[in-house]
N, C-alpha and C positions, 0 to 999 in steps of 0.2 A: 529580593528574597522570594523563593517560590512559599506556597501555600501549599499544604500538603497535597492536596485535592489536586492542585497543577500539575506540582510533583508527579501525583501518581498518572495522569493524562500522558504525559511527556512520557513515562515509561512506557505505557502503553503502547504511546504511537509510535517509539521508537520502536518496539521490540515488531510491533504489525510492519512498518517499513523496512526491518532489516529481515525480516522472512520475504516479501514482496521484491526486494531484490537481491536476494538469494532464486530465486525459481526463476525470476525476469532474467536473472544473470545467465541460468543455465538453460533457458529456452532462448535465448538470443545466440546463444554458442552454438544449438541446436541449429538454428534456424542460417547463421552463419556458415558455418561445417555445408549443410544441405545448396547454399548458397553458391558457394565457392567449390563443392564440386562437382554439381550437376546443373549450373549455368555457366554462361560465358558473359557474364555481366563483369560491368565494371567496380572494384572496389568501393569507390567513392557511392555511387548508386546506392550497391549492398548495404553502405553503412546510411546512406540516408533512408534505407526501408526500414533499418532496425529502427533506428532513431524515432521514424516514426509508431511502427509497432509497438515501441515502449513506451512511447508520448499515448497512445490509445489507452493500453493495458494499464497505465497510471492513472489513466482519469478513468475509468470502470476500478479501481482500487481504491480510490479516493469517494465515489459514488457507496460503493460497495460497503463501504466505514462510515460513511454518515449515516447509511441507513441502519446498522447494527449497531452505529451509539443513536440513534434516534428512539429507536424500538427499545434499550436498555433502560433509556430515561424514563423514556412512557409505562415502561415497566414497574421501575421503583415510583415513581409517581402515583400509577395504579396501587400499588400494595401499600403504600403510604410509609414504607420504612427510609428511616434517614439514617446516612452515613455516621457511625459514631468518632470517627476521626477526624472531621469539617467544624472547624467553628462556624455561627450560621450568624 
């Protein structure tokens, strides 16, 4: 059984991960599309540039997210107010 507090993380993180590949999805199309028809590379190639492209752009997302729940924390912490839905 989640804990509320889990609960709402998990929301979170889903709702940030399914926007993050939403834009990843539509720049790798982009960057595909550009790929296929203004080189002469091979498929298989093309698909291991995105692959890594996306392997980069996830770990700068994941970076990106620790440090905006980092500073959130340090936030509340500073102001000293606590969640009234958390049993402690």
């Amino acid at each position: 059984m989640l804990m509320p507090k889990e609960s709402r993380n998990l929301k979170v993180r889903a709702k940030r991960l399914l926007w993050f590949l939403l834009f990843v999805f539509i720049f790798d199309v982009f960057i595909c599309f550009l790929f296929f028809k203004y080189t002469n590379m091979h498929p298989v190639l093309n698909g291991f540039i995105i692959i890594c492209i996306t392997g980069l752009l996830y770990l700068l997302f994941l970076g990106i997210c620790a440090k905006i729940d980092k500073r959130k924390k340090e936030k509340l912490e500073k102001t000293g107010k606590i969640d009234p839905f958390t049993k402690q």
